[in-house]
N, C-alpha and C positions, 0 to 999 in steps of 0.2 A: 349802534347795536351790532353785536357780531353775529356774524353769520358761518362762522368756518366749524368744524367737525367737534373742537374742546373750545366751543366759548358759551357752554352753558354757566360758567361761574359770572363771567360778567353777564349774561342775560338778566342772570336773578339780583345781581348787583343793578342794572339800569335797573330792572321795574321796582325794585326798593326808592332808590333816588326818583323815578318819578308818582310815585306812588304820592310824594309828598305836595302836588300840585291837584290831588283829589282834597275837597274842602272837608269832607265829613272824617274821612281819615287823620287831616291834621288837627280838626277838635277834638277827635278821640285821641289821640297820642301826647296830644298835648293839656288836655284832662281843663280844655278849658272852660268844659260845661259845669261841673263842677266847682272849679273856680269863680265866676258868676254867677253862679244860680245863688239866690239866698239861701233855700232850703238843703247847699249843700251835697245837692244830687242824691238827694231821697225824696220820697214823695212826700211824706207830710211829716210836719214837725208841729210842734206844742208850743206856746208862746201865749204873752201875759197882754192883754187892754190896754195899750194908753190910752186913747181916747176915740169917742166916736166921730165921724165926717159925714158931711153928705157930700159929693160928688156931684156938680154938675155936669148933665148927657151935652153932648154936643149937636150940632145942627145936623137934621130937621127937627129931633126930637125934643121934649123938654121933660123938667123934675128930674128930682132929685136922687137918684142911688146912693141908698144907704152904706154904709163900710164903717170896717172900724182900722185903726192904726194898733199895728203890733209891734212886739217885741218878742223874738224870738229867744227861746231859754238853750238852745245848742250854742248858738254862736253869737248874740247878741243884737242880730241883724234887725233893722225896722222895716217895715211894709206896711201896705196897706190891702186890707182882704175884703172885697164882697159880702153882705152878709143877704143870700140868698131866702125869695120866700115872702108871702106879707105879711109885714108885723116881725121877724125875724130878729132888728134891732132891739124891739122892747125885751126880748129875750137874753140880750148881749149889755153885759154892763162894765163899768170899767174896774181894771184888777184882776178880771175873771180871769180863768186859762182857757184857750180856744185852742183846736187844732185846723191846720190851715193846709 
């Protein structure tokens, strides 16, 4: 780091370079959330039923959480969504369009 009278250009030049050893700064610049995310990096997106699941909870608990498996109509992606609620499923059937 310099420290003399005209080294503010490299100052701004170091905290650039190490700016890239903050973690949240490099997913932001490198737009990797978005690249990941299925939806995209918006928050909800539209997609069609393949089919329904039940999901089993893991220990200590037990039964079944209901879900179904998607197909996203943006970008083609699969998932599987929660279907929140009792009775929730009898509600969701397959082909339908859901928002997730």
């Amino acid at each position: 780091m310099g420290r003399g009278l005209f080294a503010g250009a490299k100052m701004a030049k170091d905290r650039q370079k190490f700016r890239w050893s903050d973690r949240r700064y490099k997913k932001r610049m490198l737009k990797t959330r978005e690249r990941h995310d299925p939806l995209g990096g918006s928050t909800q997106a539209k997609g069609i039923v393949v089919e329904k699941v039940g999901i089993e909870a893991k220990q200590p608990n037990s039964g079944i959480r209901k879900a179904v498996k998607i197909s996203l109509i943006k970008n083609g992606n699969k998932l599987t969504a929660f279907a929140p609620g009792d009775g929730a499923i009898n509600f969701i059937d397959e082909h339908d369009e859901v928002m997730v």
